[in-house]
N, C-alpha and C positions, 0 to 999 in steps of 0.2 A: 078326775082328770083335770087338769093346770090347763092353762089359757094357754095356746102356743106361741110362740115369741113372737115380738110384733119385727117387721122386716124394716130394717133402718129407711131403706130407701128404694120401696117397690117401685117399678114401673107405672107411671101413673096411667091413668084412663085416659084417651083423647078429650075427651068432656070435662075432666078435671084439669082446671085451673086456680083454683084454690091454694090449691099448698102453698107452704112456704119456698120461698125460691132455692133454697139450700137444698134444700130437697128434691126440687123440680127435673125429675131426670133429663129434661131436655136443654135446663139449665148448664149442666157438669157436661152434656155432650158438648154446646158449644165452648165453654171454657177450655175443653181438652180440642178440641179444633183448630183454635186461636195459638194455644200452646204448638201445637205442632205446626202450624205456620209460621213461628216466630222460629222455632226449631229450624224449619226447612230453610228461611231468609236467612238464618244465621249462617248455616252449610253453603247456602249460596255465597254469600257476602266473603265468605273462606273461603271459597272455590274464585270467584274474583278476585281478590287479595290475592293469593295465587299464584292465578295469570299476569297479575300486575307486576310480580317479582320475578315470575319467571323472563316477563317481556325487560323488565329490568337489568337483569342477568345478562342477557341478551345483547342490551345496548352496551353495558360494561365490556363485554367477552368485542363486540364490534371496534371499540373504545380502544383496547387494550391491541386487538388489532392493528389498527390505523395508528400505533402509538408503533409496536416494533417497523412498520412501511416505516414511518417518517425516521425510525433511527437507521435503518438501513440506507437509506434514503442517503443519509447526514454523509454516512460510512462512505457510501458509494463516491458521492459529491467529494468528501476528503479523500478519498482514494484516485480519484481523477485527477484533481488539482497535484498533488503529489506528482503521478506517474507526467502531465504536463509540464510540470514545472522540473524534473529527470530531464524529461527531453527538451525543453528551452536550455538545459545544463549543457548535453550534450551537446547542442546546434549553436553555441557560443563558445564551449571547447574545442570543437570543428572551426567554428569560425578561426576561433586565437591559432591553431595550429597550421591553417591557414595561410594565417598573416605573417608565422613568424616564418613559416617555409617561404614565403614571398622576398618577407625580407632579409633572410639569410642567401636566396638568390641574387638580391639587391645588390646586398655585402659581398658578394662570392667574387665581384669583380677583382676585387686583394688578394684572393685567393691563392691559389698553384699559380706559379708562375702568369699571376693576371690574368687567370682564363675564369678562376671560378669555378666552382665545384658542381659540375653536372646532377641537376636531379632525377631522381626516378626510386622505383621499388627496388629492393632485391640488392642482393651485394654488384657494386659497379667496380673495376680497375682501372688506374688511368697510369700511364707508363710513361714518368720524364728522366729523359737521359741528365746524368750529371757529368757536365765535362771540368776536368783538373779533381775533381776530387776523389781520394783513397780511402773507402773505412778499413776502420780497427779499432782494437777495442779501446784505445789510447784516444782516441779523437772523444770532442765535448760538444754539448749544440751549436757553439760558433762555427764548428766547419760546414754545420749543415747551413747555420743561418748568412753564413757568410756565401755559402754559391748561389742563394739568391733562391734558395726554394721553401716556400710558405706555406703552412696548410692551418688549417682549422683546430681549433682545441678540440683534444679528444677524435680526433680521426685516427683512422689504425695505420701501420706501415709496416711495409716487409722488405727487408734489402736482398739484391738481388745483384751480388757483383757492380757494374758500373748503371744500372739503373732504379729506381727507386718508383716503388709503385703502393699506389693508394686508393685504400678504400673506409667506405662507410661502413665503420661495425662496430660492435659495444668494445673487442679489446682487440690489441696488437697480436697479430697470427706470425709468430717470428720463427729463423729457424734455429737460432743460436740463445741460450741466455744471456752472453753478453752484449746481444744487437736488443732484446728485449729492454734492461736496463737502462743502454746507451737512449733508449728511445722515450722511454720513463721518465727519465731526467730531462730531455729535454722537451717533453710536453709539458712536465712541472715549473723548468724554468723558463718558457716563451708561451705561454699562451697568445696566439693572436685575435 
């Protein structure tokens, strides 16, 4: 019967210290201890790293935030300035239209028969008799300009037998087309 095999690396006896250390089973237990702590620092150290990216992430995603506020921000600020800057438009168009209603009042004194053209809203009539003069279709703005009655460029007129009446509107409301024309021409030849 043969020697039985010898066992590379028996558990040693408490009492045995001798051996070599390669051998020493309480040698390779701590070697493999050491190992798995460097193991486990490692998993931690990855497990930090991590958190660190994740806290990273984080600050970016806050970053990126505070980044679209201040663009809306910018929008808002330009969208403000704008719609004020509309309305200082507005409140100097008021203003001019104003002024020049002031001063077309001013002017108005040349007006109809030197009275001036009454302000206000809405369609207004004013009714001056004309004495000595006849329309027809033959007469030219001298008959009108010559009985001495004045109106405004672009005022409307409507003949009405022996009186002549006038209002404020965008075109002449006549009842004849040749009072229409007669009237045409002579707003194109006198402007006052």
């Amino acid at each position: 019967m043969g020697a039985s095999p010898r066992k590379v690396n028996p558990k040693p006896d408490k009492n045995v210290a001798s051996l070599p250390k390669r051998l020493s089973w309480r040698h390779t237990q701590k070697k493999g201890k050491e190992g798995r702590k460097e193991k486990k620092e490692k998993e931690r150290e990855k497990g930090r790293e991590k958190e660190r990216e994740k806290g990273r992430e984080k600050e970016r995603k806050k970053e990126r935030k505070r980044e679209r506020e201040r663009e809306r921000e910018k929008e808002r600020k330009k969208k403000e300035g704008k719609e004020r800057k509309k309305k200082r438009e507005r409140e100097r168009e008021r203003e001019r239209r104003k002024d020049k209603k002031k001063e077309r009042e001013r002017e108005g004194g040349r007006g109809i028969n030197g009275r001036g053209v009454p302000s206000g809203g809405g369609l207004k009539w004013w009714t001056i008799s004309i004495q000595n003069v006849r329309f027809s279709p033959r007469q030219n703005s001298q008959a009108l300009l010559s009985s001495g009655i004045m109106a405004r460029w672009g005022d409307s007129w409507e003949l009405k037998s022996t009186s002549l009446k006038v209002a404020k509107v965008g075109h002449p409301s006549l009842s004849y087309p040749w009072e229409q024309n007669y009237l045409r021409g002579w707003q194109e030849t006198s402007p006052i």
